[in-house]
Backbone bond lengths (Angstrom), bond angles and torsions (degrees), N, CA, C in turn:
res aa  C-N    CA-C-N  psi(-1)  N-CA   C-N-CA  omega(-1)  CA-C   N-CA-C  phi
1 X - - - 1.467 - - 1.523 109.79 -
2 X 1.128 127.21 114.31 1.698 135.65 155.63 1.791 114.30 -61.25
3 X 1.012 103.87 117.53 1.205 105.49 163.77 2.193 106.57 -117.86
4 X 1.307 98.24 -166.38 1.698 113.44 176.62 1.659 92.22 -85.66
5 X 1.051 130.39 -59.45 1.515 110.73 169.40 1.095 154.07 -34.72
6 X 1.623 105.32 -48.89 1.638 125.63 136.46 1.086 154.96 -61.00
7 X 1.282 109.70 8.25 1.812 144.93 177.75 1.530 86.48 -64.04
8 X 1.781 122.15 138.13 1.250 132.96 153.58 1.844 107.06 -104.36
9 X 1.129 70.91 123.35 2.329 90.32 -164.95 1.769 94.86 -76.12
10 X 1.171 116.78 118.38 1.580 136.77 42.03 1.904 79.52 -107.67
11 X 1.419 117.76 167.01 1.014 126.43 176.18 1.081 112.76 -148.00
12 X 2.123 115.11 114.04 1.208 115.08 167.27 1.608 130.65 -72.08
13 X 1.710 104.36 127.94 1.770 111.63 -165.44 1.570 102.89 -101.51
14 X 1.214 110.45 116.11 1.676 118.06 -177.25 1.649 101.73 -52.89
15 X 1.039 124.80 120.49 1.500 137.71 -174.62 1.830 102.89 -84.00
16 X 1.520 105.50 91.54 1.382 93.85 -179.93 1.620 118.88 75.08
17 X 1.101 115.51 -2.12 1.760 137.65 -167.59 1.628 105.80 91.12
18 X 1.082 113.15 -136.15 1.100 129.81 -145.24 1.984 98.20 -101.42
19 X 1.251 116.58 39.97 1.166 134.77 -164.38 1.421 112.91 -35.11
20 X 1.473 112.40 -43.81 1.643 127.03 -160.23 1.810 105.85 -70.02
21 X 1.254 103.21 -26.64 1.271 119.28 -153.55 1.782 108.26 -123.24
22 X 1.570 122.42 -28.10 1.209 115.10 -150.34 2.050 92.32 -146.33
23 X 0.929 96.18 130.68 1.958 89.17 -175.48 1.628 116.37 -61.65
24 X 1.405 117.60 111.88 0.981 133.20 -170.44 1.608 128.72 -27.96
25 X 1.097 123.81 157.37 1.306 134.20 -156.79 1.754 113.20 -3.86
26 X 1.450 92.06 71.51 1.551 103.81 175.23 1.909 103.49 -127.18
27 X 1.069 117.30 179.27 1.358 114.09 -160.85 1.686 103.04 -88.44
28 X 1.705 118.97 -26.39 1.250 112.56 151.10 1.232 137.75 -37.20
29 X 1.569 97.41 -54.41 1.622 90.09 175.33 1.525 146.46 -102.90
30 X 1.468 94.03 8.97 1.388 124.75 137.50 1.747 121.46 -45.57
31 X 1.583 85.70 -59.61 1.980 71.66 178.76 1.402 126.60 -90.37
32 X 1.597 95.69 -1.88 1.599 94.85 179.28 1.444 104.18 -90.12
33 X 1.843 117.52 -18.54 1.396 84.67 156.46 1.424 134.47 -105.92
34 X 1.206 110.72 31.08 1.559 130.53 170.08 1.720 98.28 -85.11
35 X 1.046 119.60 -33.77 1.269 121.96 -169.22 1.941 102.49 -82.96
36 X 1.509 110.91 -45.92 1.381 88.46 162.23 1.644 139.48 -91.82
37 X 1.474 91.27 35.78 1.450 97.55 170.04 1.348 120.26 96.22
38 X 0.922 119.59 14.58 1.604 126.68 -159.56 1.531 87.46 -80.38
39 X 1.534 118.71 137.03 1.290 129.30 143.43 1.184 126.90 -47.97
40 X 1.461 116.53 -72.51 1.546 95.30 175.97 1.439 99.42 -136.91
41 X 1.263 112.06 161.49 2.035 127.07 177.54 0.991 85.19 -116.57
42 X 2.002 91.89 142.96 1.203 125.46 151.63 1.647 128.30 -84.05
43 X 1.107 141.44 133.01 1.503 140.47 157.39 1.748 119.05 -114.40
44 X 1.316 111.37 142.26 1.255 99.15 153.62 1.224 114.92 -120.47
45 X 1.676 112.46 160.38 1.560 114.06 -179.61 1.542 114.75 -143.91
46 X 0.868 146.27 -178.33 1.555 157.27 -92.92 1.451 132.80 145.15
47 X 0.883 138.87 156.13 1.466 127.54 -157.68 1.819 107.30 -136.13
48 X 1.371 96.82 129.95 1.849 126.41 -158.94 1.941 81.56 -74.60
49 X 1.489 94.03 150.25 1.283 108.79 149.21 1.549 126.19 -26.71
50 X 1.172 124.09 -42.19 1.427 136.09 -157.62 1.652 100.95 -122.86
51 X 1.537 125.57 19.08 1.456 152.01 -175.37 1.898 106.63 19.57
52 X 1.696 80.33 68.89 1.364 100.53 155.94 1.530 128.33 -99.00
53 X 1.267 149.35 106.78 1.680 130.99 165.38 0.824 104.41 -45.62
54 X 1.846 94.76 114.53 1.468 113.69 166.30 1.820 101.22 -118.16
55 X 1.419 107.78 146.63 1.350 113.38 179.08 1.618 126.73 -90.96
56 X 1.760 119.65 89.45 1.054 112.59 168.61 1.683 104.93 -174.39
57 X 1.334 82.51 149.66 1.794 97.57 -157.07 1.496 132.02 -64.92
58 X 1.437 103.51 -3.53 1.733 99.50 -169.47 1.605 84.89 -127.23
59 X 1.572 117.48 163.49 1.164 138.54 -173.70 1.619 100.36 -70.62
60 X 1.356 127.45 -44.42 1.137 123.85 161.10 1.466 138.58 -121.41
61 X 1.511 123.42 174.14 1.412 136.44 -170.74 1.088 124.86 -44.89
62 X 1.494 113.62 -49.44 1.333 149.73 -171.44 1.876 97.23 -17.98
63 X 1.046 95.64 -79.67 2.008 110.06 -157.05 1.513 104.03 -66.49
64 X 1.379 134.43 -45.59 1.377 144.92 -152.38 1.641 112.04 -87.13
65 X 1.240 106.52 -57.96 0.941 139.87 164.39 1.499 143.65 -94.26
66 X 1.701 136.39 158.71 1.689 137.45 155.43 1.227 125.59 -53.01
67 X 1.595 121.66 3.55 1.123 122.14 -159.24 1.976 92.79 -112.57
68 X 1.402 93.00 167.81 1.506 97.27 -170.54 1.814 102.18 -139.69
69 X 1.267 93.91 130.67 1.748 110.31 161.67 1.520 94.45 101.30
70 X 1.402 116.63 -147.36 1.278 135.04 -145.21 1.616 106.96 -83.71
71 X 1.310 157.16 126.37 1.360 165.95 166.31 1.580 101.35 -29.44
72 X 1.466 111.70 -60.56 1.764 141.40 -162.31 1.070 81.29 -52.71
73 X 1.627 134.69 -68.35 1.201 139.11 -142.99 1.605 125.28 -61.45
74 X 1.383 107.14 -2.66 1.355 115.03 -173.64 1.429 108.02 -134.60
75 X 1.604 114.97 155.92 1.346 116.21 178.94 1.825 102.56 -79.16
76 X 1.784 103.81 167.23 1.477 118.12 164.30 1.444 101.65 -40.17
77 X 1.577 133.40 -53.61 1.159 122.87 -150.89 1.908 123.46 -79.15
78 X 1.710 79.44 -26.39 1.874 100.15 176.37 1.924 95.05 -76.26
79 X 0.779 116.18 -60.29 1.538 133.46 -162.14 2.010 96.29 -40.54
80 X 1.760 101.21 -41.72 1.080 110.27 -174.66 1.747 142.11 -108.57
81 X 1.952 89.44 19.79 1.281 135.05 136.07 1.637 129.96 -60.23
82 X 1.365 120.23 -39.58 0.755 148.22 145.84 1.941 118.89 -16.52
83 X 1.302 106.24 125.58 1.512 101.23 -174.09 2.032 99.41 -122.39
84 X 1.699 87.90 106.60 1.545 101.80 -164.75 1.498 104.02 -91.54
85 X 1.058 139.11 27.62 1.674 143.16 -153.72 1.367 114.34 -126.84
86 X 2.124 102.58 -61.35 1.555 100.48 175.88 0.990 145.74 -41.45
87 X 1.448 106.94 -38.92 1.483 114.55 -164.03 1.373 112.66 -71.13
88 X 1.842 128.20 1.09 1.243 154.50 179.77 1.515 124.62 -108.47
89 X 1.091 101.26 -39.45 1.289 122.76 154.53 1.356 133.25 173.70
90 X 1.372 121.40 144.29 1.685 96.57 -161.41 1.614 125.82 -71.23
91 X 1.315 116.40 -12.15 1.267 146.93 143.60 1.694 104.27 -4.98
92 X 1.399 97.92 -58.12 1.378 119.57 -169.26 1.221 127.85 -110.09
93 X 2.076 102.68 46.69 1.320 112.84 -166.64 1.660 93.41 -99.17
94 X 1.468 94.99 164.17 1.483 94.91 170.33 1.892 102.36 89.35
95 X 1.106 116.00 -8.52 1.728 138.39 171.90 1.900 99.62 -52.49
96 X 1.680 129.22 116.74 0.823 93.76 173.71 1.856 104.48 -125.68
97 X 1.726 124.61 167.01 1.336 106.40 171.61 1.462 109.86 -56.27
98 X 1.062 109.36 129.34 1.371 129.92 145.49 1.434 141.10 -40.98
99 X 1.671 119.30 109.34 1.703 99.49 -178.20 2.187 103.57 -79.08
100 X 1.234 97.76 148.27 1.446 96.72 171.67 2.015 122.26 -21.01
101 X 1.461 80.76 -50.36 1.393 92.19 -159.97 1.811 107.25 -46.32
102 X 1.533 86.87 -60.26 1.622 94.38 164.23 1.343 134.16 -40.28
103 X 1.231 118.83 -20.89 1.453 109.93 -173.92 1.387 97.02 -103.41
104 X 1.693 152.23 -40.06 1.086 151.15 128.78 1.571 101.37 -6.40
105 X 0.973 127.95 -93.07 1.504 130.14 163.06 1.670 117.48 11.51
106 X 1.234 103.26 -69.31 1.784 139.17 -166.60 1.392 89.78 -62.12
107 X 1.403 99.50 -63.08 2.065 113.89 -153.54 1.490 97.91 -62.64
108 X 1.182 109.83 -55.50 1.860 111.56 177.35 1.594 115.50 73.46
109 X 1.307 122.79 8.29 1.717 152.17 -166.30 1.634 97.61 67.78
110 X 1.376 121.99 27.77 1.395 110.27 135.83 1.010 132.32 -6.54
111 X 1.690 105.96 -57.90 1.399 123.69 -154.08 1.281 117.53 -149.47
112 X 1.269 157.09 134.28 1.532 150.94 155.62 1.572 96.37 -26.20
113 X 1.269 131.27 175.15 1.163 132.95 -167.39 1.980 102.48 -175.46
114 X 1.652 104.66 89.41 1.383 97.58 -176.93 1.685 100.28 -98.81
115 X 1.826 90.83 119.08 1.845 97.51 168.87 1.324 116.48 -116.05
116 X 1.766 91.09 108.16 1.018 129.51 173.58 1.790 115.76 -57.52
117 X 1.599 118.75 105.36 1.384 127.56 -164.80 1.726 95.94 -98.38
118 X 2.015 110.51 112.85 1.144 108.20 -169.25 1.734 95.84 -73.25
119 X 1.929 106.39 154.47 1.218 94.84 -170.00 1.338 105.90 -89.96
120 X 1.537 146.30 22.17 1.368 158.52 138.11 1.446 106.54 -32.78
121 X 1.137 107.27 -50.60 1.749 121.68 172.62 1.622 129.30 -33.90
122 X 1.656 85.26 -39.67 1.550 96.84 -171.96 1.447 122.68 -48.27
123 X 1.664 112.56 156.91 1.554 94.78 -172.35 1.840 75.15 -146.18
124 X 1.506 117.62 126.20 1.017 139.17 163.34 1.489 95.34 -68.02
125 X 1.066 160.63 5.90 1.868 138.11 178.67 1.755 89.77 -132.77
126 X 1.009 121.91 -20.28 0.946 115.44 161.51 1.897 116.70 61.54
127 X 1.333 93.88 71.62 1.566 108.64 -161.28 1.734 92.77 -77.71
128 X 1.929 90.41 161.62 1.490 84.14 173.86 1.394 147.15 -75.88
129 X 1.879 85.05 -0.94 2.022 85.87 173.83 1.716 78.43 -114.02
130 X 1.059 128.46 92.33 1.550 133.61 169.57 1.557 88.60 -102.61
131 X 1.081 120.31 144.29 1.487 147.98 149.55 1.951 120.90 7.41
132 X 1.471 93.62 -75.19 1.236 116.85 164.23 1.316 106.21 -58.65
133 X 0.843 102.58 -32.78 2.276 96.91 -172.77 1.059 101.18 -79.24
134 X 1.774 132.18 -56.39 1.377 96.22 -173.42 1.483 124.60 -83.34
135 X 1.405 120.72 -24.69 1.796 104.59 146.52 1.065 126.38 -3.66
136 X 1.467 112.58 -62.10 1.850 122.60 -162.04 1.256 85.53 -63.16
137 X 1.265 103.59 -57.52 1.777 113.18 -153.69 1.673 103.79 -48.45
138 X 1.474 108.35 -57.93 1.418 98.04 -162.08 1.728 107.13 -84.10
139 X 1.046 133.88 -5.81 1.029 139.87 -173.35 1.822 114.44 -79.96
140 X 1.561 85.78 -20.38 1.344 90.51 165.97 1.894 113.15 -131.21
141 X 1.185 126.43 -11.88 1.421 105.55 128.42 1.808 144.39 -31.39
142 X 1.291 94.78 -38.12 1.812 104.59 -178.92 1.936 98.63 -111.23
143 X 1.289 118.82 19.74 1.324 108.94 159.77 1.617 103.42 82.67
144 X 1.053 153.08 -39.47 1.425 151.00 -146.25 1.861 104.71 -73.79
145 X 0.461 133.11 0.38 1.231 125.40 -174.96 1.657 97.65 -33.03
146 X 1.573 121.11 -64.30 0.838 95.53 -167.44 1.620 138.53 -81.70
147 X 1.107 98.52 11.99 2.059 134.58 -170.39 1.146 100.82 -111.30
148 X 1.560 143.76 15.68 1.580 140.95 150.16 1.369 103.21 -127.06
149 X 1.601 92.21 150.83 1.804 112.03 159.81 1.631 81.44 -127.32
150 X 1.364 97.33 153.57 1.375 123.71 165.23 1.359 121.66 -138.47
151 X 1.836 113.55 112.38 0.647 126.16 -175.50 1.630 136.14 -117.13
152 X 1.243 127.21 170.86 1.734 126.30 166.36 1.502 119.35 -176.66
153 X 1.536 110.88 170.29 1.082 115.68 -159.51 2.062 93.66 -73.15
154 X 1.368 108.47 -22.56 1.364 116.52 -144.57 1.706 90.53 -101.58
155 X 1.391 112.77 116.71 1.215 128.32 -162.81 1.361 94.71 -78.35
156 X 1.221 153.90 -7.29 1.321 129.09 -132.37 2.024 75.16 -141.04
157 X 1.235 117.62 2.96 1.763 94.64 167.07 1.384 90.36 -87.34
158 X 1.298 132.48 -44.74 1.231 142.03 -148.07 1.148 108.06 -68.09
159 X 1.740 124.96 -37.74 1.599 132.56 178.59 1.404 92.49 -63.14
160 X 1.178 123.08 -70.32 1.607 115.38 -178.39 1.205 136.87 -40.51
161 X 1.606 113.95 -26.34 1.447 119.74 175.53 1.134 123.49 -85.34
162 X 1.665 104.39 -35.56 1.435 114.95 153.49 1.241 116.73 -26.50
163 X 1.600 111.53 -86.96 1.668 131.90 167.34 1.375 115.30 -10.34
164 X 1.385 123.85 -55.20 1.419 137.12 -162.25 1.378 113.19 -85.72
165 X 1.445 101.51 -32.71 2.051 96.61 -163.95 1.801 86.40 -157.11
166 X 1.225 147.97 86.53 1.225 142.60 -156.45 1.875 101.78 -103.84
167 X 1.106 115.31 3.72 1.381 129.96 176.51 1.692 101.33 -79.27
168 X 1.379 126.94 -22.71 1.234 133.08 -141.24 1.779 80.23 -92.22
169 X 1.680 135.23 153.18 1.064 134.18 114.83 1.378 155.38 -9.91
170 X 0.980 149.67 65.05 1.527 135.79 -168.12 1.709 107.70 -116.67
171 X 1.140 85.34 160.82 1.471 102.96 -170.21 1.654 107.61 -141.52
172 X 1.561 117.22 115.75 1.214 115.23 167.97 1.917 118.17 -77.65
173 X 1.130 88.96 169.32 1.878 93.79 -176.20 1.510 92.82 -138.22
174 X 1.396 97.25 133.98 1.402 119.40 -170.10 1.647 112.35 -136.37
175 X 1.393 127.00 141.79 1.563 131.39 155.77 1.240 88.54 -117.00
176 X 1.054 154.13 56.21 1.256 128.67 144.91 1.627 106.49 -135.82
177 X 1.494 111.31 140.21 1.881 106.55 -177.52 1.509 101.93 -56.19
178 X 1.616 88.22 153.83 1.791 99.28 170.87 1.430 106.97 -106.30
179 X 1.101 87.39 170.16 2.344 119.45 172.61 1.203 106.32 -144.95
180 X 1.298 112.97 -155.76 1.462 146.30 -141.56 1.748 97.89 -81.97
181 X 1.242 93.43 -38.87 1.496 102.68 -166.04 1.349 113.63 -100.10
182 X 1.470 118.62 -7.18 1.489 121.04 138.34 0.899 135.38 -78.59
183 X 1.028 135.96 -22.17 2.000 149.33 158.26 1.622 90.69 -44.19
184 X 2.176 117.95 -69.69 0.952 106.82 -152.05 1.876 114.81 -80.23
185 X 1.621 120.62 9.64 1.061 135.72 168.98 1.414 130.92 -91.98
186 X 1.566 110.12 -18.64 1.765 141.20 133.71 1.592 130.33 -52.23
187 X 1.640 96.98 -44.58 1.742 97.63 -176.23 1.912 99.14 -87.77
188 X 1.201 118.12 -25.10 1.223 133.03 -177.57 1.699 104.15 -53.33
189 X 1.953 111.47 -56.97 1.472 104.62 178.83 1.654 100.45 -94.83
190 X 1.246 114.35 30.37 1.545 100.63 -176.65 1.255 134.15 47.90
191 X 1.344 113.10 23.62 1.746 104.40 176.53 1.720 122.92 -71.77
192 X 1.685 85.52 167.07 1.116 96.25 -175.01 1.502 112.41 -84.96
193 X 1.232 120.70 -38.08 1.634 122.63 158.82 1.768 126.33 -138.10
194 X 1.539 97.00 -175.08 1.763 105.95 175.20 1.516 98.28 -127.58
195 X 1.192 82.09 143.38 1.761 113.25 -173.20 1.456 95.91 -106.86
196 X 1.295 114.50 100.70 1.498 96.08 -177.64 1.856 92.08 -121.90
197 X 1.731 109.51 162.09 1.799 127.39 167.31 1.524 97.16 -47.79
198 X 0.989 121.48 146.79 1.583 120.97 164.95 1.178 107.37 -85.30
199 X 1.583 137.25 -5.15 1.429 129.64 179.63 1.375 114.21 -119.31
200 X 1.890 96.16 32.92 1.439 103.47 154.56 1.602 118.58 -136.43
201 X 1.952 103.57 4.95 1.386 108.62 175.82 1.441 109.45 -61.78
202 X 1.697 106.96 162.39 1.563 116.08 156.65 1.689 101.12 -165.18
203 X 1.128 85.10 145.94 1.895 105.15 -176.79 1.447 101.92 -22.84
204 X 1.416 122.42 -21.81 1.388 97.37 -129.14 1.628 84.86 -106.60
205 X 1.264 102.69 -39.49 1.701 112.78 162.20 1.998 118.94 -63.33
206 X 0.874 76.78 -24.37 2.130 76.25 177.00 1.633 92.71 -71.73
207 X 1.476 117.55 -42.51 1.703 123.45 -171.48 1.467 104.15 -66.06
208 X 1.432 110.96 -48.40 1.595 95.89 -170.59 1.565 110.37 -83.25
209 X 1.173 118.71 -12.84 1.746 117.58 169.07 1.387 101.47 -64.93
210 X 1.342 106.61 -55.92 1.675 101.03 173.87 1.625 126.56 -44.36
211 X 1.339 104.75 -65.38 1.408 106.65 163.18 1.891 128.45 -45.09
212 X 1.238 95.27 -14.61 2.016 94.13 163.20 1.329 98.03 -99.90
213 X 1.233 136.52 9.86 1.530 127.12 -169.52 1.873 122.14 65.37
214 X 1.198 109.90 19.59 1.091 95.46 156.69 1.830 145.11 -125.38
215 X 1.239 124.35 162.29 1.886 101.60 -172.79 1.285 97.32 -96.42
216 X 1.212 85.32 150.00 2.120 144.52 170.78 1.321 100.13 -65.31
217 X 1.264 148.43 114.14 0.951 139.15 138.65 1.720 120.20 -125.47
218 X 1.244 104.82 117.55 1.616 117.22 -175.21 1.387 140.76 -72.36
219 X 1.060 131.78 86.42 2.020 124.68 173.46 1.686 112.80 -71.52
220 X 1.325 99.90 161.48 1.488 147.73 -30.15 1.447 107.70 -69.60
221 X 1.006 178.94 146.58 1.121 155.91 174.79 1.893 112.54 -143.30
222 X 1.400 108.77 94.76 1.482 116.80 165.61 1.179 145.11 -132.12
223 X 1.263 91.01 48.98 1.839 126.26 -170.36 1.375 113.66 -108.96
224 X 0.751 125.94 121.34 1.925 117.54 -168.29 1.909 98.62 -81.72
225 X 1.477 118.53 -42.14 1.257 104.35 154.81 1.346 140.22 -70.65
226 X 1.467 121.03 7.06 1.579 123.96 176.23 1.575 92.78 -107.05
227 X 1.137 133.56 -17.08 1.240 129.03 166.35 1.036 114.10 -85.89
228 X 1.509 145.14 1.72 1.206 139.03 172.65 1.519 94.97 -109.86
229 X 0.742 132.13 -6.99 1.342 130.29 176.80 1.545 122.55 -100.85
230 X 1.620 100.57 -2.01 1.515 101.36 170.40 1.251 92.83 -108.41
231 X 1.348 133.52 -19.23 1.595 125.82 -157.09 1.171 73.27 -89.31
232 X 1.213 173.49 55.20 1.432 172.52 176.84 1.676 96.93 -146.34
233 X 1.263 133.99 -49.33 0.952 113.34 -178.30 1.658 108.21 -92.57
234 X 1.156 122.16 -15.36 1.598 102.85 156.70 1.336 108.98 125.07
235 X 1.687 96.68 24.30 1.752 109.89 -155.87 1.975 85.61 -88.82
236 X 1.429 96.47 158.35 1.705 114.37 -156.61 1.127 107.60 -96.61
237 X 2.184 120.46 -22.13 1.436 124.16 159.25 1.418 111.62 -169.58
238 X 1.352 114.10 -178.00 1.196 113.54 -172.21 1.357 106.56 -150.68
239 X 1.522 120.97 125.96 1.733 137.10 177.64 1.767 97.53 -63.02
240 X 1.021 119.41 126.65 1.590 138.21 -158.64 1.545 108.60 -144.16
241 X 1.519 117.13 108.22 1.230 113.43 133.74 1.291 134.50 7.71
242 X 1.386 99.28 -89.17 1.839 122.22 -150.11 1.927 85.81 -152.36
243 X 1.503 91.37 100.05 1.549 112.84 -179.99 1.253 98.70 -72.44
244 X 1.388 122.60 -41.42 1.626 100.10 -152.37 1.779 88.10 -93.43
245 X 0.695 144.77 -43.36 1.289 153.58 162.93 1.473 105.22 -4.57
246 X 1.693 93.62 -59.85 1.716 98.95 -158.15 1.534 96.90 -84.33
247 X 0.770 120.17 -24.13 2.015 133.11 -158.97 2.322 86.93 -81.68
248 X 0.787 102.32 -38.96 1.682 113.84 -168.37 1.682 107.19 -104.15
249 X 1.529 131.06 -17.74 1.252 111.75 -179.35 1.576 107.11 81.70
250 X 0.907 126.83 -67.59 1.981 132.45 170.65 1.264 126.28 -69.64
């Protein structure tokens, strides 16, 4: 079992799974990068017509998938008609989006598992199966609490989840450098980390995240010299492509 405790620091995070190699946040490449060892995968997800978590990263069909227009616009069951594989290779037809549950399912605490809540999602009225709610919910239905961070760019799921279940992980995501007044906008929702651009890190910010106690972990990163150059500053992981790739140089 992987938990956040058992993480060996720096730690490569399957970006979407096994992205480089396997069509993105589909259940393939989830296990192919469970299979090369990855500590923990990232997913993001979004909410079906019929407000199911479903796992996939852009607001719409268009790129990933045969399907066309808006994600929202369709139920779990149309969404999962859907052939999420081809457009990657045909190899990988018959690929379908994924509801959350399923990929939790797959991982089994394999792996840490950061789900990434797109901030499109957000719901100002904040209904009772809102986004963030069923996260909490299922995240602690299937036990993981301590085998997820949940994260987003959009500060205001994170205040709420805080609020509700503050035991839970979160992790903000940032392109923009931090200070003083991001530490105290971090210790404020209590997270567990910062997601920061790698082409806005510097030593000096990996030190003062450290110094509030929390980890650095950097996107996109698939450069074997931009990864040596954060493991230089002392950063705790990095969102990766092609893990074994970067971990091996070949």
């Amino acid at each position: 079992m992987t938990t956040l405790s058992s993480l060996n620091f720096p730690v490569l995070i399957a970006h979407r799974g096994y992205k480089a190699r396997y069509p993105e946040n589909t259940l393939a490449a989830f296990e192919a990068a469970l299979s090369s060892g990855a500590g923990m995968i990232e997913l993001d997800i979004t909410l079906s017509r019929d407000r199911v978590m479903v796992v996939i990263h852009d607001d719409t069909l268009d790129r990933t998938s045969n399907g066309k227009g808006t994600v929202s616009d369709y139920s779990i069951s149309e969404l999962q008609n859907l052939d999420a594989g081809s457009w990657f290779d045909n190899k990988f037809a018959g690929e379908k989006v994924p509801a959350l549950t399923e990929v939790l399912e797959k991982v089994k605490q394999r792996a840490v598992v950061n789900i990434e809540i797109k901030s499109s999602a957000y719901e100002e009225a904040a209904p009772a199966d809102a986004i963030e709610n069923q996260v909490i919910a299922l995240v602690r239905k299937m036990n993981l609490v301590d085998s997820v961070i949940i994260s987003s760019f959009e500060t205001r799921f994170l205040e709420r989840i805080a609020a509700l279940d503050p035991a839970l992980a979160l992790g903000v995501i940032s392109n923009k450098p931090a200070d003083e007044s991001t530490v105290k906008i971090l210790k404020n929702l209590g997270v567990y980390s910062w997601h920061a651009w790698h082409e806005i890190l510097t030593t000096a910010q990996v030190e003062l995240m450290h110094a509030a106690n929390f980890k650095v972990f950097s996107f996109t990163v698939n450069e074997q010299e931009v990864f040596r150059g954060l493991t230089e500053m002392g950063i705790d992981g990095v969102f990766t492509d092609d893990g074994p790739t970067l971990a091996t140089g070949s």
